[in-house]
VODREN-550582 format. One line per field, with one value per residue (C-alpha): residue number from 1; residue in one letter; z, x, y. Coordinates in steps of 0.5 Angstrom, whole numbers. Layout:
BEGIN
bapa = (NUM; ...)
zavex = (A; ...)
up = (Z; ...)
east = (X; ...)
north = (Y; ...)
END
This chain:
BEGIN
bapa = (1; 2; 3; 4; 5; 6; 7; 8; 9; 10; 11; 12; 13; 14; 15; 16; 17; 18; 19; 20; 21; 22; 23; 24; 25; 26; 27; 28; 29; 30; 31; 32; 33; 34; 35; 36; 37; 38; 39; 40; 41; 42; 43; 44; 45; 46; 47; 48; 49; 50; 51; 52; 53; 54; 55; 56; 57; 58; 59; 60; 61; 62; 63; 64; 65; 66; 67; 68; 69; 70; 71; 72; 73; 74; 75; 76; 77; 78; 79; 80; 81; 82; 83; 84; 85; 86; 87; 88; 89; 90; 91; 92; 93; 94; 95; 96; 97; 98; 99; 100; 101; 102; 103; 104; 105; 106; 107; 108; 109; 110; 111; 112; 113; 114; 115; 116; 117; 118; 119; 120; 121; 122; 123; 124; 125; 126; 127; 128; 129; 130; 131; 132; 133; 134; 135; 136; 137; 138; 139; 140; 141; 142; 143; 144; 145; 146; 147; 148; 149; 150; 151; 152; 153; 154; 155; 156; 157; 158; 159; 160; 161; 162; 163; 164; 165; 166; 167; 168; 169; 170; 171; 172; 173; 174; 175; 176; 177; 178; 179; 180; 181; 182; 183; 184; 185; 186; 187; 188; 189; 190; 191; 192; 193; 194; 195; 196; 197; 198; 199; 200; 201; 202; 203; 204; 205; 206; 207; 208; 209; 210; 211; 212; 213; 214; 215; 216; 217; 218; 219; 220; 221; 222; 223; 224; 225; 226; 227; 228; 229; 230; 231; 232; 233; 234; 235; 236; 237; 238; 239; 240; 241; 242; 243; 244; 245; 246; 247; 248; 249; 250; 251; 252; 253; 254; 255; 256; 257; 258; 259; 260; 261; 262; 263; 264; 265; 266; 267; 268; 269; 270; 271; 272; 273; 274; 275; 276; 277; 278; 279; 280; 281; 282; 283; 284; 285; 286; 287; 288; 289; 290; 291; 292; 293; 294; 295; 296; 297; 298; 299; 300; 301; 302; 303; 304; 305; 306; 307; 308; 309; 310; 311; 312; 313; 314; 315; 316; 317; 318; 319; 320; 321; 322; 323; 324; 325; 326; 327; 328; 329; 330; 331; 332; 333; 334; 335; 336; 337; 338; 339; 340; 341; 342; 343; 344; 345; 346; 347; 348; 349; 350; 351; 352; 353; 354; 355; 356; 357; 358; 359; 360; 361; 362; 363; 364; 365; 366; 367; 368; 369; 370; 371; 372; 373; 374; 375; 376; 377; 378; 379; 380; 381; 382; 383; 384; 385; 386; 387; 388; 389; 390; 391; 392; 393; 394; 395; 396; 397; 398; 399; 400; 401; 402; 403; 404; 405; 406; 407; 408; 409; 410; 411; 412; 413; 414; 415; 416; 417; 418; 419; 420; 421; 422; 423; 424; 425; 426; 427; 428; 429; 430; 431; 432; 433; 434; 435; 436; 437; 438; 439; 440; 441; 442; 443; 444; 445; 446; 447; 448; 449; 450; 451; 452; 453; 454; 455; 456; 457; 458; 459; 460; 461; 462; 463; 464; 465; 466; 467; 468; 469; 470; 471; 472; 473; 474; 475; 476; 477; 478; 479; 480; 481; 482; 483; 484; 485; 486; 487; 488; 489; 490; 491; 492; 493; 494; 495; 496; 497; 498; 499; 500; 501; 502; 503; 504; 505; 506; 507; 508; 509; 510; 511; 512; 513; 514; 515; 516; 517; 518; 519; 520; 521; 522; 523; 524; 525; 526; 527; 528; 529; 530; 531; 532; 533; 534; 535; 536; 537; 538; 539; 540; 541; 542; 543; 544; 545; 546; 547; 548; 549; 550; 551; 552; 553; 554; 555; 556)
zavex = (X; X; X; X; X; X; X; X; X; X; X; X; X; X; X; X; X; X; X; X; X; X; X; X; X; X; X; X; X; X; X; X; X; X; X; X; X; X; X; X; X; X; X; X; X; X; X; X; X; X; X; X; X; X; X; X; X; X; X; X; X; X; X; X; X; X; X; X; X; X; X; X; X; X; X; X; X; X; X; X; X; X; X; X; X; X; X; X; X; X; X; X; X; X; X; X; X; X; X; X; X; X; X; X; X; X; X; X; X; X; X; X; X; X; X; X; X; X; X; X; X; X; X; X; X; X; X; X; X; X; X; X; X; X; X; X; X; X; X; X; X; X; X; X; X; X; X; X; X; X; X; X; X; X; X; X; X; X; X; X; X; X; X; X; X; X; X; X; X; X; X; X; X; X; X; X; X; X; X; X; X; X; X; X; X; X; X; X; X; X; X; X; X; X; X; X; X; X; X; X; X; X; X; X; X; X; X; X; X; X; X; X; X; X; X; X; X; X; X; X; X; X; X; X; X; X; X; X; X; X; X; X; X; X; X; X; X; X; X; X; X; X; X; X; X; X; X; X; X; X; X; X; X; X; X; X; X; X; X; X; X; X; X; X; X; X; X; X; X; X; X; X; X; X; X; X; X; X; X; X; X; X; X; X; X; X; X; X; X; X; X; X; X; X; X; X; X; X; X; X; X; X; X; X; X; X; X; X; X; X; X; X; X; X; X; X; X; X; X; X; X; X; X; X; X; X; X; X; X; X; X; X; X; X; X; X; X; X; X; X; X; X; X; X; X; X; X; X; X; X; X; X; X; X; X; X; X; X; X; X; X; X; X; X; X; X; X; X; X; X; X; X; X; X; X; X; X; X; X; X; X; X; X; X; X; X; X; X; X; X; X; X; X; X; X; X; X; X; X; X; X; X; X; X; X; X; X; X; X; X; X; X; X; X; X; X; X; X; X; X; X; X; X; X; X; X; X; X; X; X; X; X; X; X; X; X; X; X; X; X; X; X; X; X; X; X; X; X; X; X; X; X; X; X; X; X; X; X; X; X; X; X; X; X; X; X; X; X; X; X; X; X; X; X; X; X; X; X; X; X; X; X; X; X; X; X; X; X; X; X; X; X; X; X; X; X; X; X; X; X; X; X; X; X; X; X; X; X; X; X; X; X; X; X; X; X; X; X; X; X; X; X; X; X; X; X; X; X; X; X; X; X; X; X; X; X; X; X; X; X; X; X; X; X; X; X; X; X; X; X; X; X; X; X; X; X)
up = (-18; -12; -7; -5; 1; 3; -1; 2; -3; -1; -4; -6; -11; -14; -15; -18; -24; -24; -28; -23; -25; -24; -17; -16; -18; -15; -22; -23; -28; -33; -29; -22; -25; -27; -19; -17; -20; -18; -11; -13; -16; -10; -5; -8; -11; -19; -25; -28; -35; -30; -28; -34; -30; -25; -22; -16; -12; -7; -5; 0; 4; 10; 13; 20; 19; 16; 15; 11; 8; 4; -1; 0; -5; -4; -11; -15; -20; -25; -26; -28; -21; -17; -12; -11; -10; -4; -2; -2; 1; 7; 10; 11; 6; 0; -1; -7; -10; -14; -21; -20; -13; -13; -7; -11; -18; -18; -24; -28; -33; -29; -33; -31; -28; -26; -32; -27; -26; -21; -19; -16; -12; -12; -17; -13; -12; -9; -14; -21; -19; -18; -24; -28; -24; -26; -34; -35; -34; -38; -33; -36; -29; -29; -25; -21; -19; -17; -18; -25; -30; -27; -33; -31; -24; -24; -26; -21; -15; -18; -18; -11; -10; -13; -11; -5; -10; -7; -12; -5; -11; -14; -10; -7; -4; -10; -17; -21; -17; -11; -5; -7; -13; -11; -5; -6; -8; -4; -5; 1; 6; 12; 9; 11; 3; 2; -5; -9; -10; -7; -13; -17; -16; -17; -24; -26; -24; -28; -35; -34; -34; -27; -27; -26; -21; -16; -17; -13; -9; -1; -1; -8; -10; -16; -15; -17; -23; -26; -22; -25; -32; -29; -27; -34; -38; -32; -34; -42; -41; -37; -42; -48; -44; -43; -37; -36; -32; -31; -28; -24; -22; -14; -10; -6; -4; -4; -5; -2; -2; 2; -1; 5; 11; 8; 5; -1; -6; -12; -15; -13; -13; -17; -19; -25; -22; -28; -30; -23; -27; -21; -24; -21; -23; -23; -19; -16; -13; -11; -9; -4; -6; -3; 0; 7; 6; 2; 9; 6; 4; 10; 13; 8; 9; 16; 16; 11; 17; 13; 19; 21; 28; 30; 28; 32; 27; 28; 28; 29; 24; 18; 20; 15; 15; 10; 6; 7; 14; 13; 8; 12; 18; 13; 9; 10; 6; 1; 1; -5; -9; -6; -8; -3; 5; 9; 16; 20; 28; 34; 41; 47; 51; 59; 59; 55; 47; 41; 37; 31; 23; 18; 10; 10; 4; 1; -3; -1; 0; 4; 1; 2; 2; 5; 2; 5; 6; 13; 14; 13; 12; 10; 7; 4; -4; -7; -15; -18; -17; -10; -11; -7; -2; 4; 7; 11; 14; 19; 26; 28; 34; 35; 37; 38; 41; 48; 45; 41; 47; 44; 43; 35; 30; 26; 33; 30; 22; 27; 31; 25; 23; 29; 29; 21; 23; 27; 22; 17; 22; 25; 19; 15; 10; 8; 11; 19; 20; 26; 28; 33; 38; 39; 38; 45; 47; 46; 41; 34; 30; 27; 23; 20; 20; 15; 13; 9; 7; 1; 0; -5; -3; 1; 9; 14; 21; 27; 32; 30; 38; 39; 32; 36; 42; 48; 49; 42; 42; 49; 46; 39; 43; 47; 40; 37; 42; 44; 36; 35; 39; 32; 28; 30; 28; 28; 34; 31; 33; 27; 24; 22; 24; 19; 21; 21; 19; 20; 14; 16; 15; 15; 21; 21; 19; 14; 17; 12; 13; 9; 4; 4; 4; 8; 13; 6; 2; -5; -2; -2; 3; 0; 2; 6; 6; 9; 14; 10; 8; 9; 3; -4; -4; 0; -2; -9; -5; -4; -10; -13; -7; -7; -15; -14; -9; -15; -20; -15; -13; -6; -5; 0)
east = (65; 65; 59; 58; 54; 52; 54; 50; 49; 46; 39; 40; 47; 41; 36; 41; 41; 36; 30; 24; 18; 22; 25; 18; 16; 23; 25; 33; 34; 41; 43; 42; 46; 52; 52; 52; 57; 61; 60; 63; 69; 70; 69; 73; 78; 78; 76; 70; 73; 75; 68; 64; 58; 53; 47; 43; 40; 37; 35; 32; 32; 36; 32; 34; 37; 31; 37; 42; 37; 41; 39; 42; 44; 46; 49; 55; 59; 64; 71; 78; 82; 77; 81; 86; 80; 78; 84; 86; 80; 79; 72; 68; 61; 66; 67; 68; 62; 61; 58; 53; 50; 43; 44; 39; 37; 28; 28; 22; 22; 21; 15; 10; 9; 3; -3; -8; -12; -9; -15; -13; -19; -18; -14; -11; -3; -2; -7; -4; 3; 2; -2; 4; 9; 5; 3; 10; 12; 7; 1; -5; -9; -16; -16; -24; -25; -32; -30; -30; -24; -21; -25; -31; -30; -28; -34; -37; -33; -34; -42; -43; -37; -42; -50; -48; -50; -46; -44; -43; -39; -35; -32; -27; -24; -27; -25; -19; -13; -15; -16; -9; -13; -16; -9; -3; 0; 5; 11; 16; 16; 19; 19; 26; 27; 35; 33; 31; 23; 21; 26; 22; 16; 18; 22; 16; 11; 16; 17; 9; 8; 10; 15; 22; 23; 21; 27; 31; 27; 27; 19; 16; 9; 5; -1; -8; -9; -2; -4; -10; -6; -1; -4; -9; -3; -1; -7; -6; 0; -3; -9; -3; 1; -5; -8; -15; -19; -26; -29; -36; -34; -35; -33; -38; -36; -30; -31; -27; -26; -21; -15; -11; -13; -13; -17; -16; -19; -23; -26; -30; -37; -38; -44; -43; -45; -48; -53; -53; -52; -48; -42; -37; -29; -25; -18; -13; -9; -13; -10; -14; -12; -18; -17; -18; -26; -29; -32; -37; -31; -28; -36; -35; -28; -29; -35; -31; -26; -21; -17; -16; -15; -16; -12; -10; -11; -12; -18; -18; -19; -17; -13; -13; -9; -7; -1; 2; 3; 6; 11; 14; 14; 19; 22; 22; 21; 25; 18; 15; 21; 22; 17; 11; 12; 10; 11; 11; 8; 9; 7; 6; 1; 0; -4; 1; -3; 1; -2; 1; 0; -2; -2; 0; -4; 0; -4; -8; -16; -20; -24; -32; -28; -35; -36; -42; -49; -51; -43; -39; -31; -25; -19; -14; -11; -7; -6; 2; 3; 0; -3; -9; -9; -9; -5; -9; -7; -10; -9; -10; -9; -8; -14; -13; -18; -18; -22; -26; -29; -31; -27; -30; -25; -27; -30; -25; -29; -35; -32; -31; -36; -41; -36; -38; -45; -44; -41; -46; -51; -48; -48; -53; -47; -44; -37; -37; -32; -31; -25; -20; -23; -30; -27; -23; -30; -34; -40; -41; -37; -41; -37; -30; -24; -18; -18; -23; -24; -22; -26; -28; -36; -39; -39; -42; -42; -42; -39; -34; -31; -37; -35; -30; -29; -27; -20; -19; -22; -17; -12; -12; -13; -6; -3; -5; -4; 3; 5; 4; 12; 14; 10; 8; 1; -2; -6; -9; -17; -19; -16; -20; -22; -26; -28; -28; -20; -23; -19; -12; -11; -14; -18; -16; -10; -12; -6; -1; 5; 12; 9; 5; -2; -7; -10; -14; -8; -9; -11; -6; -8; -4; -3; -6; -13; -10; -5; 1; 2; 1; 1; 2; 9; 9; 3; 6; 12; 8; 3; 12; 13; 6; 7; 14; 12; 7; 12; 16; 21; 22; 21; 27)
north = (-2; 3; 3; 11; 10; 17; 22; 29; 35; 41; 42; 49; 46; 42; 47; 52; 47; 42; 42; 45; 41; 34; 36; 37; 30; 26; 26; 27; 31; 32; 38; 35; 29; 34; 37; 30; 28; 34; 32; 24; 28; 32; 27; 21; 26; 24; 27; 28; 24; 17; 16; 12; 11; 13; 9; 12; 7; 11; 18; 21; 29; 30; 36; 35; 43; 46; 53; 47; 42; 36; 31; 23; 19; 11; 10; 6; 9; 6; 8; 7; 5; 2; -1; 4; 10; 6; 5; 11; 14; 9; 11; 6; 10; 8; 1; -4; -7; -13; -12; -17; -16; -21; -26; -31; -29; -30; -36; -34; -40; -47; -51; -53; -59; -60; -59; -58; -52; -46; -41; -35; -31; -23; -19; -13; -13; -21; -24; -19; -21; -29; -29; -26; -30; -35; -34; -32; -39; -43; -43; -41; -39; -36; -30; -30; -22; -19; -13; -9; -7; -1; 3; 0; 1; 7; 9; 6; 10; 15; 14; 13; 18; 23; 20; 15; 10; 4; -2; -8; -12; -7; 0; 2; -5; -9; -9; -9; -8; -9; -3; -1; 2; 8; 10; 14; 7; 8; 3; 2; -3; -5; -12; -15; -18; -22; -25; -18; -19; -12; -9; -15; -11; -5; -6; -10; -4; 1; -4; -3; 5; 6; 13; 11; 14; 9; 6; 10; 14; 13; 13; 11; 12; 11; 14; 13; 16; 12; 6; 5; 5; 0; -5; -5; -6; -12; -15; -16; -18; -24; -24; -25; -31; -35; -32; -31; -26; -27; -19; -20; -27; -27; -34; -36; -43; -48; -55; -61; -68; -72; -77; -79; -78; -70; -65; -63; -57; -60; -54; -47; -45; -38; -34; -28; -22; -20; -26; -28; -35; -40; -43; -50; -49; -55; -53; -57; -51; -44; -38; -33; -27; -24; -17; -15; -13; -20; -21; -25; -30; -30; -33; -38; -40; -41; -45; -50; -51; -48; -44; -38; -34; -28; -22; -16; -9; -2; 3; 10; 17; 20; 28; 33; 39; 44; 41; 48; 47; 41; 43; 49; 45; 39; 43; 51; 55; 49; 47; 49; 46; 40; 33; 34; 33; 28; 26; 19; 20; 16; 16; 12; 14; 14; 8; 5; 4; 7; 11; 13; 16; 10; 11; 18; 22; 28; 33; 28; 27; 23; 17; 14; 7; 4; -3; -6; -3; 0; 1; 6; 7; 12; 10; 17; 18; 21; 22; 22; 30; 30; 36; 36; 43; 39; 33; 27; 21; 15; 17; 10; 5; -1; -6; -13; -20; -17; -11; -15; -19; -26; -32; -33; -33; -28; -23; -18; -17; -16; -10; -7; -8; -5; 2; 3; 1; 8; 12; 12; 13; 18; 23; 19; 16; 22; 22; 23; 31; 34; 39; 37; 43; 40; 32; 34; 37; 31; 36; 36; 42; 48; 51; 50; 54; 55; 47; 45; 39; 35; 29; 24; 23; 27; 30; 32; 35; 29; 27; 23; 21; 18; 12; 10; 7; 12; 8; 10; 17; 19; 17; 19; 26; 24; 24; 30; 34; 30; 31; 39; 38; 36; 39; 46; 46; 40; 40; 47; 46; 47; 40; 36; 28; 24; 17; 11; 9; 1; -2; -2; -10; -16; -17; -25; -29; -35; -40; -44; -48; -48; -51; -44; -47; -48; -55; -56; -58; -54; -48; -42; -36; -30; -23; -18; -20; -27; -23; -24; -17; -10; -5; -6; -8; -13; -16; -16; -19; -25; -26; -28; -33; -36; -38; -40; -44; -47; -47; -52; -47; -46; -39; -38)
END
């Protein structure tokens, strides 16, 4: 086949002809196809009838010309004359390409060879995945969550959303598919991947109910209403292999014994969190797919000697502006045609800390993500169509041992906790606003301008510089200021900052070694609770290699 590495169409070429609501969502329509493939004859100078097939692998927007904006696609197609099309061409973006371009294909069938029981602790991406990798080769794994079902726990959100109720074992971090759940379900990821596994998960989120889409688009997402979906009909097909998950089960404790000089997991001690009933698991193998918030668990690890360090994460606000803006800044007037816009910022400040945009939330809304009582946290969402009228993102900076002024290993889980205490009492549990104008003044706002806020559980009126350390708050001013130079409006006084973004990853790294498991052997830390993953891709991306490593493939 012919590898086309870029190849550029104008978007108005595609708009006169593509279907209006897929090019909204991403979706190549038939007609969007039919320009592509215009272009293909034309820049590779054959006829429409030599070419028999067409895949896109990528596609993206080049909107560096707002006047001249351009879709890029990365894509193989198939024809006769191969060779001598690319020898005619002799451009180094056209290349011949190998039908089968896997480097090591991923084996889903080693049987299992050791009957003894493998727990896994969590069911977010990391846990879903090692789960399935797991039942899909014979294992029989049992999945202990102490969160609820996603029906079951969005209903719960939704209450403590709407009356500040909150469920401390099953919110908007806990629950069936993790803190991803309730996000924008972002897919890319900067994780380096030479053996096919991030397209792994994609492929399996599509055979689940995923949209196509993802397959090709350069920034996919699913969004949490579809997600919800995807990772319910993840879990029945691990139910219908042999797989067991136990929702309202918490681990509290893990038990131990020692075989040669080594300690080694015998079992875990659980409680039902509906009968309160305390129960022991036997197991030999126990993967610690815990998230980043089951704070709890990590106390608990750390005092069985499991070893962990401190972990550098990041900390700062959520900014919300009209989606509007953003759209006209990105894209022109093309705006309202194209999928909705997002950004991605940096910058270095003066003394030298980097603050930069986290999570980015077209259309989005701003989330209660709080998970402990007396403490509050913000996390954003997006649904599918990403059509909420404002966009919002964290606006974070990264903070490390040296901020948290303690050699404890887990003084980086207690200063978040200490900058949540403040938010919530700052605003009374309601979610901490403030407009960018009176951030910079230091004094609570009084009034909003054109940019309302767009929030799953209530806000108020605070002063959110004061949730966050004053290093952070100046140098999330520098930012804001510093970003209206790349995107007009920006620094608007009426943007809004609403806090605190404390959950961007773990707060710790639970260690392991080549063989991926901890000082006490059988334990097998995991995702991004255990500092090896940020998001839901690469979390995923890991729940894979933990149970090839299980099934006794070497991951690499």
């Amino acid at each position: 086949m012919i590898h086309i590495g870029q190849l550029k169409v104008l978007v108005e070429k595609v708009a006169a002809k593509a279907d209006r609501q897929d090019l909204k969502k991403g979706i190549i329509s038939a007609g969007e196809m039919s320009v592509i493939k215009k272009y293909i004859e034309k820049k590779l100078k054959i006829k429409a009838d030599d070419i028999r097939n067409i895949e896109i692998l990528k596609k993206s927007v080049d909107a560096r010309k707002k006047e001249q904006l351009s879709f890029v696609y990365q894509l193989d197609i198939e024809c006769d004359n191969e060779k001598k099309i690319v020898s005619r061409y002799k451009k180094n973006d056209v290349s011949l390409k190998e039908k089968k371009t896997i480097i090591r294909k991923i084996n889903d069938n080693i049987p299992p060879e050791n009957k003894g029981q493998t727990v896994i602790a969590g069911f977010g991406p990391a846990g879903i995945f090692a789960a399935y990798e797991l039942a899909k080769s014979g294992y029989k794994p049992i999945v202990i969550e102490r969160g609820l079902d996603v029906e079951n726990r969005k209903k719960t959100v939704e209450k403590f959303w709407n009356t500040g109720e909150l469920d401390t074992e099953c919110n908007v971090s806990f629950g069936e598919g993790g803190a991803g759940t309730f996000s924008d379900g972002k897919l890319n990821t900067m994780v380096k991947d030479r053996f096919g596994y991030n397209r792994k998960v994609l492929e399996t989120f599509v055979r689940f109910g995923a949209p196509k889409e993802i397959l090709y688009l350069q920034k996919p997402h699913i969004g949490t209403d579809k997600l919800a979906d995807v990772v319910k009909n993840m879990r029945l097909e691990i139910e219908r292999l042999g797989g067991e998950v136990r929702f309202g089960v918490r681990l509290d404790s893990i038990n131990t014994e020692k075989e040669n000089e080594t300690q080694k997991i015998v079992s875990v001690n659980v409680t039902d969190m509906e009968s309160s009933q305390k129960q022991e698991i036997k197991c030999e193998k126990l993967i610690l797919a815990i998230g980043h918030s089951a704070r709890d668990t990590f106390i608990s690890l750390h005092e069985s000697d499991v070893e962990m360090q401190q972990k550098s994460f990041a900390i700062g606000v959520r900014v919300e502006h009209l989606q509007e803006m953003i759209g006209r800044n990105q894209y022109g007037d093309m705006y309202k045609i194209l999928p909705t816009a997002d950004y991605k910022l940096t910058h270095q400040t003066k003394d030298g800390r980097g603050v930069y945009s986290f999570c980015m939330c077209p259309g989005g809304y701003v989330v209660n993500a709080s998970s402990q009582k007396g403490m509050l946290a913000v996390n954003g969402m997006s649904n599918y169509l990403r059509d909420s009228k404002n966009a919002n993102s964290a606006m974070v900076v990264t903070v490390g041992p040296e901020d948290y002024e303690s050699d404890d290993v887990l003084a980086g889980m207690r200063f978040q906790q200490k900058w949540e205490k403040k938010a919530y009492e700052a605003a009374g549990g309601k979610i901490p606003v403030q407009l960018f104008g009176d951030f910079k003044k230091d004094r609570v706002s009084s009034e909003f301008g054109e940019v309302i806020p767009e929030t799953k559980g209530e806000y108020a009126f605070a002063n959110v510089r004061k949730i966050i350390p004053e290093s952070v708050a100046s140098s999330i001013e520098e930012g804001i200021t510093a970003f209206e130079k790349k995107i007009k409006g920006y620094s608007r006084d009426d943007t809004l900052l609403l806090g605190i973004e404390s959950r961007t990853s773990s707060p710790v790294k639970i260690l392991r070694d080549e063989s991926m498991q901890s000082n006490i052997r059988g334990i097998y830390p995991c995702g991004e609770g255990a500092g090896y993953a940020g998001g839901i891709t690469s979390a995923a991306m890991d729940g894979i290699k933990i149970a090839m490593q299980i099934k006794g493939g070497n991951y690499k």
